[in-house]
C-alpha positions as a Markdown table, in Angstrom:
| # | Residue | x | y | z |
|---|---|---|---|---|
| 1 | Unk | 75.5 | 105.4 | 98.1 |
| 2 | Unk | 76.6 | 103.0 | 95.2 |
| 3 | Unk | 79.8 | 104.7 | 94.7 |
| 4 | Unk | 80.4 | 104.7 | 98.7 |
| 5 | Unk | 80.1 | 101.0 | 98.6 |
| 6 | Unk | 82.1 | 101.2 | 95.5 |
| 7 | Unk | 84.9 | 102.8 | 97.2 |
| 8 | Unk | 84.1 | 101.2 | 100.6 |
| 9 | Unk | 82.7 | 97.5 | 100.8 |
| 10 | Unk | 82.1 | 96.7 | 97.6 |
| 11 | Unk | 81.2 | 92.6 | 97.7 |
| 12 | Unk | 78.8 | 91.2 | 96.0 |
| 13 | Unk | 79.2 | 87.5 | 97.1 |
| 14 | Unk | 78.9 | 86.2 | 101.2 |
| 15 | Unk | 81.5 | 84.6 | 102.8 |
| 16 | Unk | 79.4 | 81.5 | 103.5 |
| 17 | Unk | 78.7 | 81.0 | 99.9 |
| 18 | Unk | 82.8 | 81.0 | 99.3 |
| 19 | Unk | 83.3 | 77.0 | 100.1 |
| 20 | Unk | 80.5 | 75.8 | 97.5 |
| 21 | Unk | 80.8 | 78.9 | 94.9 |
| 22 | Unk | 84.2 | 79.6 | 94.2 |
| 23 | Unk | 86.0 | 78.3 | 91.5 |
| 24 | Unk | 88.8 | 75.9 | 91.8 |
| 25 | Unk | 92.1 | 77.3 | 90.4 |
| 26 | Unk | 91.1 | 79.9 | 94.2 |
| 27 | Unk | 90.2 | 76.7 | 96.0 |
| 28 | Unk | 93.7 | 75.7 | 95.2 |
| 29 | Unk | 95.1 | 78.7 | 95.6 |
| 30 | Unk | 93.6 | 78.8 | 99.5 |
| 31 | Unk | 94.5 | 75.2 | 99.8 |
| 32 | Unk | 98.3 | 76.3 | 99.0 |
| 33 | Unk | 98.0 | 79.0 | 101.3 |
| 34 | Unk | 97.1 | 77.2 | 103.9 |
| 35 | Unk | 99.3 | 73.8 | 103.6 |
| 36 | Unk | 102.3 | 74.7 | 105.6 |
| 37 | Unk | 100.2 | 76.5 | 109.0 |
| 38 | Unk | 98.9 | 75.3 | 111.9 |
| 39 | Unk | 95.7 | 77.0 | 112.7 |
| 40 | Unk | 96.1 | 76.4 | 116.6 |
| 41 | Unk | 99.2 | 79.0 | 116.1 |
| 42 | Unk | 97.6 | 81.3 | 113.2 |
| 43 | Unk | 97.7 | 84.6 | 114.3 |
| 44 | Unk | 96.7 | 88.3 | 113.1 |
| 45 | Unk | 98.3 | 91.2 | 115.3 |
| 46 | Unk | 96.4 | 93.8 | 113.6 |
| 47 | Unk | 92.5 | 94.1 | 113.7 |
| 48 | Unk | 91.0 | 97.2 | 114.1 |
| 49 | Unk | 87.5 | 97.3 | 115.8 |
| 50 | Unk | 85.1 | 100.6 | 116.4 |
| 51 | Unk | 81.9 | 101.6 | 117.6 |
| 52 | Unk | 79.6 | 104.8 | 118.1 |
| 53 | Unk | 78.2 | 104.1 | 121.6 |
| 54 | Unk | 75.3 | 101.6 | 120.2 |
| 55 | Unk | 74.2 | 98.7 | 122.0 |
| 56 | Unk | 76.0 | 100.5 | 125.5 |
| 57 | Unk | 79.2 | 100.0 | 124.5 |
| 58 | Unk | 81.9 | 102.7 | 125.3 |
| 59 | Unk | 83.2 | 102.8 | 122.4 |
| 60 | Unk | 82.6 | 106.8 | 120.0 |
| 61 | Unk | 84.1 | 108.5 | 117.0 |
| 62 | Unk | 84.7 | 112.1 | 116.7 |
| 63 | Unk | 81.2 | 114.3 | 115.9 |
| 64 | Unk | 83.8 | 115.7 | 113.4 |
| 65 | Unk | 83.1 | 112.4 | 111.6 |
| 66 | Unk | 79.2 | 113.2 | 111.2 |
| 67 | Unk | 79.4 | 116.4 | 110.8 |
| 68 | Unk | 79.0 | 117.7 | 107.1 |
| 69 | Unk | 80.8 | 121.5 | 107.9 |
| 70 | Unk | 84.1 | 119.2 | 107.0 |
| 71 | Unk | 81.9 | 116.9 | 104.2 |
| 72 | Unk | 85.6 | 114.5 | 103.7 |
| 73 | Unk | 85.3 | 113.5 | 107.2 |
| 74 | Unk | 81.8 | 112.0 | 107.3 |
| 75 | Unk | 82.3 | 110.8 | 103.5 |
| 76 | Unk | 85.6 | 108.9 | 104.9 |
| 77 | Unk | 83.3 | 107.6 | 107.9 |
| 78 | Unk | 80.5 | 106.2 | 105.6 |
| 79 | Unk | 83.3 | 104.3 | 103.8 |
| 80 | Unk | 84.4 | 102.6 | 106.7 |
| 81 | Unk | 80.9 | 101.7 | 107.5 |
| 82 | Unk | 80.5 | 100.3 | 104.4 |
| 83 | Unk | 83.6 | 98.4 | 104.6 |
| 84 | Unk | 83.1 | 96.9 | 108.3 |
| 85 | Unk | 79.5 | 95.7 | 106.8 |
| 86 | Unk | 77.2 | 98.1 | 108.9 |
| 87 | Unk | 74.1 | 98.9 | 107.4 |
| 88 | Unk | 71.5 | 100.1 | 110.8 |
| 89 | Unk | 73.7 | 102.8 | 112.1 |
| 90 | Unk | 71.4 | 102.8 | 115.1 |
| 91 | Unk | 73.5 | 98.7 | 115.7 |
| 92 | Unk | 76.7 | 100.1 | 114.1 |
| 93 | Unk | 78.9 | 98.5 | 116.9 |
| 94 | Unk | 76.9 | 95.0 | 116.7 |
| 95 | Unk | 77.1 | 94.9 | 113.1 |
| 96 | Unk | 80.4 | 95.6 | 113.1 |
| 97 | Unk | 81.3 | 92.8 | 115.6 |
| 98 | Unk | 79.0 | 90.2 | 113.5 |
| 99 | Unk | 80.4 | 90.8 | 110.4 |
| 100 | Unk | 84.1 | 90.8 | 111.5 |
| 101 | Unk | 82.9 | 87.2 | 113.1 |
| 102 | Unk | 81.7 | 85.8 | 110.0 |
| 103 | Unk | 84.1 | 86.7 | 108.0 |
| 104 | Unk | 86.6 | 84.9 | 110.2 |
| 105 | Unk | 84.4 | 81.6 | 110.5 |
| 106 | Unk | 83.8 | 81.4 | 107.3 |
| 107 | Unk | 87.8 | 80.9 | 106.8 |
| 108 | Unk | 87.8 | 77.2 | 107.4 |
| 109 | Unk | 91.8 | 77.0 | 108.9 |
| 110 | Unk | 91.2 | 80.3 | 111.0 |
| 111 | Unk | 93.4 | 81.2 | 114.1 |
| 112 | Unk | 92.6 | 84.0 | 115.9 |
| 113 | Unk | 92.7 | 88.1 | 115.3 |
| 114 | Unk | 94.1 | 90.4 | 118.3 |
| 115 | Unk | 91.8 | 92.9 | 118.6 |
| 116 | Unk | 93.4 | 96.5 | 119.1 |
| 117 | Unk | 91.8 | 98.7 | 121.3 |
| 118 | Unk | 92.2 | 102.4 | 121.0 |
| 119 | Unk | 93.3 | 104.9 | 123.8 |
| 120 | Unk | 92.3 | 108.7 | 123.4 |
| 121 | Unk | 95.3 | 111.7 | 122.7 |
| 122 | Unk | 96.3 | 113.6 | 125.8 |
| 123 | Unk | 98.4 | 116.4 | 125.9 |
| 124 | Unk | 101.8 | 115.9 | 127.5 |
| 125 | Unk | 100.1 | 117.7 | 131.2 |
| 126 | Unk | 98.1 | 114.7 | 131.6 |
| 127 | Unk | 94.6 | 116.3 | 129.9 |
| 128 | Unk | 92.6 | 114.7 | 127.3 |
| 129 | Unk | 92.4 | 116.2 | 124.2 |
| 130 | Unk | 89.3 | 115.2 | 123.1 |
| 131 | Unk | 89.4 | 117.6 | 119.5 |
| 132 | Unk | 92.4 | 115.1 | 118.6 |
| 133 | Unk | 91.0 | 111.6 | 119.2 |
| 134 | Unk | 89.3 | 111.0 | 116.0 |
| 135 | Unk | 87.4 | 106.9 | 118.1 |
| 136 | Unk | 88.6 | 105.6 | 121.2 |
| 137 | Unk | 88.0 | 102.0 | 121.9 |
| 138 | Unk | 88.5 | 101.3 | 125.4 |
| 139 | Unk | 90.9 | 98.5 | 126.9 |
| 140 | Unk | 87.1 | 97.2 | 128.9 |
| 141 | Unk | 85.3 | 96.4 | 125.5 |
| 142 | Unk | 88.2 | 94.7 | 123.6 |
| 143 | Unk | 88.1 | 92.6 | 126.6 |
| 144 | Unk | 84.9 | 91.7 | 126.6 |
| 145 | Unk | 84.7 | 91.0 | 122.6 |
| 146 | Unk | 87.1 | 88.1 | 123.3 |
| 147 | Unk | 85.1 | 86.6 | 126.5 |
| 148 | Unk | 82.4 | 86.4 | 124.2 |
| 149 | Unk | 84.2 | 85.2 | 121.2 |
| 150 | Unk | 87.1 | 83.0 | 123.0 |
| 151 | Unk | 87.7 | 81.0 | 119.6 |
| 152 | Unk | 88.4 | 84.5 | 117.4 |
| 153 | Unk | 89.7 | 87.2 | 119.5 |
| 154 | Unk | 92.5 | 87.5 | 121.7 |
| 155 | Unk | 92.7 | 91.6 | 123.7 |
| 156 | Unk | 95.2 | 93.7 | 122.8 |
| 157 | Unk | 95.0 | 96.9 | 125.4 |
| 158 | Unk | 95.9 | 100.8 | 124.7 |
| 159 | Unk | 97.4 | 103.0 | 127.1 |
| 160 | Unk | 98.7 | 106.6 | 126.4 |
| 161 | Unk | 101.9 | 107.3 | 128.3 |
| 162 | Unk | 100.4 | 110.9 | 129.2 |
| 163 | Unk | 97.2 | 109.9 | 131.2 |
| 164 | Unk | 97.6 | 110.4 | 134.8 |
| 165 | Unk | 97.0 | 106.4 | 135.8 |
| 166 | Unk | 99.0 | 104.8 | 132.9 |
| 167 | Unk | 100.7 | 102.3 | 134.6 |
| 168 | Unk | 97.6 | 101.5 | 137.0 |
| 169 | Unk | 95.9 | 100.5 | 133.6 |
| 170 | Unk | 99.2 | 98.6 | 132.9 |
| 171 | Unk | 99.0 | 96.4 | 135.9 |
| 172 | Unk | 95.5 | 96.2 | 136.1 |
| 173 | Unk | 95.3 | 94.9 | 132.2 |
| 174 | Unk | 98.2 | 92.6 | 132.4 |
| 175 | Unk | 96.9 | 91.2 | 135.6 |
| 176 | Unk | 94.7 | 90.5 | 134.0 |
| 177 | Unk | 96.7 | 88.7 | 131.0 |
| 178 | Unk | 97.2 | 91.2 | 128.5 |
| 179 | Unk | 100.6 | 91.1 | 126.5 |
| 180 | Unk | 100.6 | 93.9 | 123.9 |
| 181 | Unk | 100.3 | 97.7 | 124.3 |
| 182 | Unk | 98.7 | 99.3 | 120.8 |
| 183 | Unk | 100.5 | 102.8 | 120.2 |
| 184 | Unk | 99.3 | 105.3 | 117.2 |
| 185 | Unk | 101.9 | 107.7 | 118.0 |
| 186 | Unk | 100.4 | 110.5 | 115.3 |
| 187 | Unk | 97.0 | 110.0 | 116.4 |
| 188 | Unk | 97.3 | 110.0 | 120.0 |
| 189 | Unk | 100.1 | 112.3 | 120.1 |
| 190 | Unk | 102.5 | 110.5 | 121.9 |
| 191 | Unk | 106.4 | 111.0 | 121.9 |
| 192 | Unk | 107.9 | 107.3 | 122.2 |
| 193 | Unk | 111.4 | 109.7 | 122.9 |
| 194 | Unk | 110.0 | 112.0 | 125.3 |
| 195 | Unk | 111.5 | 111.0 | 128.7 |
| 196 | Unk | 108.0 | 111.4 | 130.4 |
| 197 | Unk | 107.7 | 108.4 | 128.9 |
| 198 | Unk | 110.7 | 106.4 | 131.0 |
| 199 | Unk | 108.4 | 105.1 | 134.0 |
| 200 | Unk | 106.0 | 104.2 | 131.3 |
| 201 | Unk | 108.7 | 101.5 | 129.8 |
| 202 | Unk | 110.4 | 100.7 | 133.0 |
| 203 | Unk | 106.9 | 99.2 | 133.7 |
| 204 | Unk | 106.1 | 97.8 | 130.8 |
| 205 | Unk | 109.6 | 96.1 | 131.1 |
| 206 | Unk | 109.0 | 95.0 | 134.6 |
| 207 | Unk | 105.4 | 93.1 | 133.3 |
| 208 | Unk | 106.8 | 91.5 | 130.1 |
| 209 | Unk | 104.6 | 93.4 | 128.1 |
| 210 | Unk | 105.5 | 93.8 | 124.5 |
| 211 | Unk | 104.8 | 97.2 | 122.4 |
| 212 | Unk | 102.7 | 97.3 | 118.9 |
| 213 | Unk | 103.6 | 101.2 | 117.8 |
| 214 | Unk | 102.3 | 102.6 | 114.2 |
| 215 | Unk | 105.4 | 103.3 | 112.3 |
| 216 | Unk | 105.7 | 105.9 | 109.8 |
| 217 | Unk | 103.1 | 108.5 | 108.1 |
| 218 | Unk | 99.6 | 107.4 | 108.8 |
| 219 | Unk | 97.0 | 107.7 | 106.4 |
| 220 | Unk | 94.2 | 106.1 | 108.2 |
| 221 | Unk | 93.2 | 108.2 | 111.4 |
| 222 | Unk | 94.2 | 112.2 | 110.7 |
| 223 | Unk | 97.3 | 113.2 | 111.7 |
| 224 | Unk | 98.3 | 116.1 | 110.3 |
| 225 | Unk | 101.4 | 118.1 | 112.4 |
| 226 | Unk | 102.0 | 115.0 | 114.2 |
| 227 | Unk | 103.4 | 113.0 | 111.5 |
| 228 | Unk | 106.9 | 113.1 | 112.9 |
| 229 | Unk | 106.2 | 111.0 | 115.9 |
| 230 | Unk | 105.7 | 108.3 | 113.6 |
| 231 | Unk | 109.6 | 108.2 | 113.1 |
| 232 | Unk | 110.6 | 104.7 | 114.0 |
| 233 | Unk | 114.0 | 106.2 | 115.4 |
| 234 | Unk | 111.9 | 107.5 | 118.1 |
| 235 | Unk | 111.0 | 104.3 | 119.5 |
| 236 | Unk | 114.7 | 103.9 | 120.4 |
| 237 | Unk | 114.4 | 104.8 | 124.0 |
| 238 | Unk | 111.6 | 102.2 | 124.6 |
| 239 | Unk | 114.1 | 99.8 | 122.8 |
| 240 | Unk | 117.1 | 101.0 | 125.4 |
| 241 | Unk | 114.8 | 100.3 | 128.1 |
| 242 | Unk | 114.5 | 96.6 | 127.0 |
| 243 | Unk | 111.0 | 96.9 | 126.0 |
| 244 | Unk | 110.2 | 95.0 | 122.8 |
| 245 | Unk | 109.0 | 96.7 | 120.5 |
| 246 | Unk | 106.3 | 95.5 | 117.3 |
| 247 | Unk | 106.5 | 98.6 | 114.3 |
| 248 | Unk | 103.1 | 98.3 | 112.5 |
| 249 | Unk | 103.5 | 97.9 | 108.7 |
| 250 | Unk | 107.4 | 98.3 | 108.9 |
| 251 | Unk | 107.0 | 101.9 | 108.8 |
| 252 | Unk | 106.6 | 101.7 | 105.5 |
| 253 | Unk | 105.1 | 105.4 | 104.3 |
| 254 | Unk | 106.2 | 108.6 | 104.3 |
| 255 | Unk | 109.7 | 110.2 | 105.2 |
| 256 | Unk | 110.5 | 111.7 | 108.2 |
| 257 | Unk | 114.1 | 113.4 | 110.0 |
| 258 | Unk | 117.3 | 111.1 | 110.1 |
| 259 | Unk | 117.2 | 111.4 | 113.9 |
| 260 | Unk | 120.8 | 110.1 | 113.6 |
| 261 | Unk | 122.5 | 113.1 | 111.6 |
| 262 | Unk | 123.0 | 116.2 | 112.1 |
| 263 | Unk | 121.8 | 117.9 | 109.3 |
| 264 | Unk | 118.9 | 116.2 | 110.2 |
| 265 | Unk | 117.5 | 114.8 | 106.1 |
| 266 | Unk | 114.6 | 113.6 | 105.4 |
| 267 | Unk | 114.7 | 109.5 | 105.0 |
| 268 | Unk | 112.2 | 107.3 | 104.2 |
| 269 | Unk | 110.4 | 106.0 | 107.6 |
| 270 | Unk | 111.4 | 102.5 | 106.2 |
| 271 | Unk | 115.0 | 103.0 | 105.8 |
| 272 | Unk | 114.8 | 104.3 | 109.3 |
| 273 | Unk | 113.2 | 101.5 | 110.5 |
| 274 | Unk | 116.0 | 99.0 | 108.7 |
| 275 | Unk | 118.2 | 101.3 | 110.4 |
| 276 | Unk | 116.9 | 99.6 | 113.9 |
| 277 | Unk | 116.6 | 96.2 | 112.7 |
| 278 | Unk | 120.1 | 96.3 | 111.3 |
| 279 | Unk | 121.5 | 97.3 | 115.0 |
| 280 | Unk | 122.9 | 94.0 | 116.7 |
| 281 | Unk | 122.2 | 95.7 | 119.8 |
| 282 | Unk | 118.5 | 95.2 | 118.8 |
| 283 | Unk | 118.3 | 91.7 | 118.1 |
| 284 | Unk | 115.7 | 90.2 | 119.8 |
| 285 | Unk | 113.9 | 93.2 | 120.7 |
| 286 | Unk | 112.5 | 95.0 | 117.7 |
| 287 | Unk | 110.2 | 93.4 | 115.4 |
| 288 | Unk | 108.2 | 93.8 | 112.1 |
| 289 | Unk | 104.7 | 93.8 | 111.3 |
| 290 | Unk | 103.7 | 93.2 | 107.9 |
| 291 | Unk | 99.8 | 94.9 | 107.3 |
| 292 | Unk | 98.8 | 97.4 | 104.7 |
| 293 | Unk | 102.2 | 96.5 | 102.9 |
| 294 | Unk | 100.7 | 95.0 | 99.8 |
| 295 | Unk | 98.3 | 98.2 | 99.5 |
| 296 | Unk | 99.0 | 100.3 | 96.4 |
| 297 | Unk | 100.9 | 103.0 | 98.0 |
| 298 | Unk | 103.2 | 100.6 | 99.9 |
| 299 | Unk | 104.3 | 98.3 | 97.5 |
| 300 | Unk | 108.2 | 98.9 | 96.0 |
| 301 | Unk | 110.9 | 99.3 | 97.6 |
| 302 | Unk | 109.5 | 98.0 | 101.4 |
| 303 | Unk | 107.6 | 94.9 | 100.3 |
| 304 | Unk | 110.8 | 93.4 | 98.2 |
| 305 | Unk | 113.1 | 94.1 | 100.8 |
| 306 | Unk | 111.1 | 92.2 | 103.8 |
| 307 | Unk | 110.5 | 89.5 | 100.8 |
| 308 | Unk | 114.0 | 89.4 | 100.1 |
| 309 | Unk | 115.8 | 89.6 | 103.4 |
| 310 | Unk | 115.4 | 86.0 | 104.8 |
| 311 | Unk | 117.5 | 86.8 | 107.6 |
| 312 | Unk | 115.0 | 89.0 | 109.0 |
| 313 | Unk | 111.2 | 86.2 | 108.6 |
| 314 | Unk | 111.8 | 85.5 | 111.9 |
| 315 | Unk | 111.2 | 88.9 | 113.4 |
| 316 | Unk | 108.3 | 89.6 | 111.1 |
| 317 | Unk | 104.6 | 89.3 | 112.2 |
| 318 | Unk | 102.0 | 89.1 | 109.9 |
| 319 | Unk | 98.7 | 91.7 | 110.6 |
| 320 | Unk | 95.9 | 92.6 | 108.4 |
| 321 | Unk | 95.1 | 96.3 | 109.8 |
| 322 | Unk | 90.9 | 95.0 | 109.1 |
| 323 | Unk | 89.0 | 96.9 | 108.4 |
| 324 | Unk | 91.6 | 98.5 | 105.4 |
| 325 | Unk | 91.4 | 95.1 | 103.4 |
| 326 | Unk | 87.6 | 95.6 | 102.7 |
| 327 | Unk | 88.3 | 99.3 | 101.6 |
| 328 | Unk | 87.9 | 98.4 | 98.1 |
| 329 | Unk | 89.8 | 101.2 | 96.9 |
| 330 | Unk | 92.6 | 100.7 | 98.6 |
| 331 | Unk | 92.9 | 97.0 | 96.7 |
| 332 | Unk | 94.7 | 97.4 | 93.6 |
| 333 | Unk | 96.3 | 93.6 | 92.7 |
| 334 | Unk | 97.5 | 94.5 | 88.9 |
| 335 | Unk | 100.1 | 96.7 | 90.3 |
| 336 | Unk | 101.4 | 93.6 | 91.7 |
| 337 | Unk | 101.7 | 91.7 | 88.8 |
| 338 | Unk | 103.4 | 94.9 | 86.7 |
| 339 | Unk | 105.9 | 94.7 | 89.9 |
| 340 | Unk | 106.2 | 90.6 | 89.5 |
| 341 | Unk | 105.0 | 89.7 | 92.7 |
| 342 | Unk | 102.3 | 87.9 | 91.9 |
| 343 | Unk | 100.9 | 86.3 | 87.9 |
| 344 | Unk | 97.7 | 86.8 | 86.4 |
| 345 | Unk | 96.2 | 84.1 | 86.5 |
| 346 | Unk | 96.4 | 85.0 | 90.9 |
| 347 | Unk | 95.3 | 87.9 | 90.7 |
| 348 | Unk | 92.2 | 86.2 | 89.1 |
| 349 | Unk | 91.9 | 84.1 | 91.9 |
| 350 | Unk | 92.5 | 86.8 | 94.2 |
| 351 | Unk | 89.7 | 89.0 | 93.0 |
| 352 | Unk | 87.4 | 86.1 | 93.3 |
| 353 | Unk | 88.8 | 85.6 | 96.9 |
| 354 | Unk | 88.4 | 89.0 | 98.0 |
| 355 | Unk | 84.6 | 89.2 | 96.6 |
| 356 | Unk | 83.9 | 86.7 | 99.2 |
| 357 | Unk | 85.9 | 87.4 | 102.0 |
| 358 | Unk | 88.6 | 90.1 | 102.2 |
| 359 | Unk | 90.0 | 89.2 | 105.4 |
| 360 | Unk | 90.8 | 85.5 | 103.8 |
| 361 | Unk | 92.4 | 87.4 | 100.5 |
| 362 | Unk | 94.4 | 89.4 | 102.7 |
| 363 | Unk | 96.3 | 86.1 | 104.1 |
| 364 | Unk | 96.2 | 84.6 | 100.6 |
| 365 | Unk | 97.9 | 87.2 | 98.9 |
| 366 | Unk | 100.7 | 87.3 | 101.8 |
| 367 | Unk | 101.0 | 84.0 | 101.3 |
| 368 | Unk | 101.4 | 84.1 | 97.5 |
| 369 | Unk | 103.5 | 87.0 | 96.6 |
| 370 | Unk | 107.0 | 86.7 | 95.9 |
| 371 | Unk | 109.8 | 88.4 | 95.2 |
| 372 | Unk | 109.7 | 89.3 | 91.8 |
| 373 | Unk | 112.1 | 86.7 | 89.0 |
| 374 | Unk | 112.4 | 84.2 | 92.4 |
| 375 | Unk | 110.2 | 81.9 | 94.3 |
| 376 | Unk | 111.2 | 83.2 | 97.6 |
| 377 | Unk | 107.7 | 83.5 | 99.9 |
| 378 | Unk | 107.4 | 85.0 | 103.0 |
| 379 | Unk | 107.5 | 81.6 | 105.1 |
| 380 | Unk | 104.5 | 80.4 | 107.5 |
| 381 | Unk | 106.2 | 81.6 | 111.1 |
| 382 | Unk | 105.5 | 85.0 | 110.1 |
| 383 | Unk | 101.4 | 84.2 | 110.2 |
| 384 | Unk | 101.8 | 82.0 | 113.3 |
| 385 | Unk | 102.7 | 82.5 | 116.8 |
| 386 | Unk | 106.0 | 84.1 | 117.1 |
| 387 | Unk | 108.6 | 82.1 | 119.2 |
| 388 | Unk | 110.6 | 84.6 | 120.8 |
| 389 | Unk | 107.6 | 87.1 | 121.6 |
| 390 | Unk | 105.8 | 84.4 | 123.0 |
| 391 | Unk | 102.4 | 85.9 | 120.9 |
């Protein structure tokens, strides 16, 4: 169990204790972090919450995830507990809720998180496919998290393309004032180029409402064979449709076909995705979000270039994917100063940041990274509402 928390959420300090314990080169470093944004327009586009069906909620994981015949999947679940702060199982979904909640009051500037919710895989026929939905989160609880937490959450809904009433579930959500549809296009097995998908965007197109797809490989929720519809060139034909389109961490992982090319080579998801942000006839349509870039495996080539390509901070979005920030494994901060994006003496700071509350580190360290030999920041309208999505 030690080394789960290890790996998992391994904090030692509460984030109520942050204000009167920590030191003052990290007050300073929060107080920097927070001087140019107005909390009334501070927004995260990326939090993740989960449940097992405690408490009545509708919200389950796959048994595969509590089942020891495959021990790595109920290993990777107990890690995830850990991080999300559950210890009673039996009030996994309340704990999970509570702790996500404190963590964000304790931030003293705090905007609010969109919470994503998480729709099930269905086979291209219309069926569920219930062996490939590794949680489902349903569009009805994310809902109901932010009635009852008005000053934290804001829903964003899920809706695969393939089940039979889709665009019901479109109209009834944003009648209902939802304004982002959350894709995971290698977890719920969803083409963004198959043409099934055209009434699906004509809709979406007709109520304003924006998409948030996953871009590139995931690493998070199993994927396996279905890697490829993480290709960012895929989301093309919801971007001919008019839709406007949000690609999750700038689809910065993993390579996948040059869509575009005959022979067909395998790119880098995040050239691809430059590819589309590049295209004039795109402007103003497809958009950047900026979570799980400054994990280990992300940072290089993706992280400089959104740092260093100023013409593009105002179609960037800034996310923090929780729960991944508590994943204590996943943090690894001297990489970035080897790389020169941040100095040791902030990843000092950081550290003692993150032992408190890894959801405030995660803006912190967005907020102080730069691209390396230069002072050039990511500026404060990516972490605040963005103009021309109206979000």
């Amino acid at each position: 169990m030690c080394l789960l928390h290890y790996i998992g959420g391994a904090f030692t300090r509460k984030p109520e204790e942050l204000k009167d314990g920590v030191s003052s080169k990290a007050a300073d470093l929060i107080k920097r972090a927070f001087d140019d944004i107005d909390p009334e327009l501070l927004i995260d586009h990326h939090t993740h919450v989960a449940g097992l069906g405690t408490e009545g909620t509708d919200a389950f994981v796959n048994p595969k995830m509590r089942s020891w015949t495959h021990p790595f999947h109920p290993l990777k679940f107990k890690v995830y507990l850990s991080a999300a702060g559950v210890e009673d199982v039996e009030r996994a979904d309340a704990e999970l809720i509570q702790r996500l909640a404190n963590l964000i009051r304790h931030i003293e500037h705090h905007g609010k998180h969109r919470l994503l919710a998480f729709d099930k895989n269905y086979r291209p026929d219309g069926s569920v496919n219930l062996e490939k939905t590794e949680f489902y989160v349903s569009n009805e609880y994310v809902f109901a998290l932010a009635e009852q937490y008005p000053d934290l959450f804001v829903p964003n809904i899920s809706v695969n393309p393939y089940r039979p009433n889709a665009l019901e579930e479109l109209e009834k959500w944003a009648g209902r004032g939802a304004r982002i549809v959350k894709w995971l296009p290698n977890a719920m097995g969803i083409d963004p180029a198959d043409p099934r998908c055209d009434p699906f965007y004509q809709k979406m197109k007709q109520l304003d409402l924006i998409l948030l797809s996953h871009g590139g490989e995931e690493k998070a929720v199993e994927a396996k064979e279905d890697q490829k519809l993480g290709n960012p060139l895929l989301l093309r034909r919801a971007l001919d449709h008019g839709v406007k389109v949000i690609v999750a961490h700038c689809a910065g992982l993993g390579v996948n076909e040059d869509l575009d090319k005959p022979d067909k080579k395998h790119v880098h998801n995040f050239d691809l995705f430059m590819r589309l942000m590049d295209e004039k006839r795109y402007e103003g349509l497809v958009f950047g979000e900026i979570s799980a870039m400054t994990q280990f495996n992300r940072i290089g080539e993706p992280l400089t270039t959104i740092l260093e390509r100023e013409d593009l901070h105002d179609r960037l979005l800034n996310g923090s994917d929780y729960p991944l920030p508590a994943i204590n494994v996943l943090i690894r901060t001297r990489p970035l100063v080897r790389g020169g994006y941040i100095n040791a003496d902030e990843r000092e700071s950081l550290k003692e940041i993150y032992d408190y509350n890894p959801l405030l580190f995660d803006f912190v360290l967005k907020r102080t990274i730069k691209l390396p030999t230069t002072n050039k920041r990511l500026p404060a309208a990516v972490f605040m509402t963005n103009a021309s999505l109206g979000i």
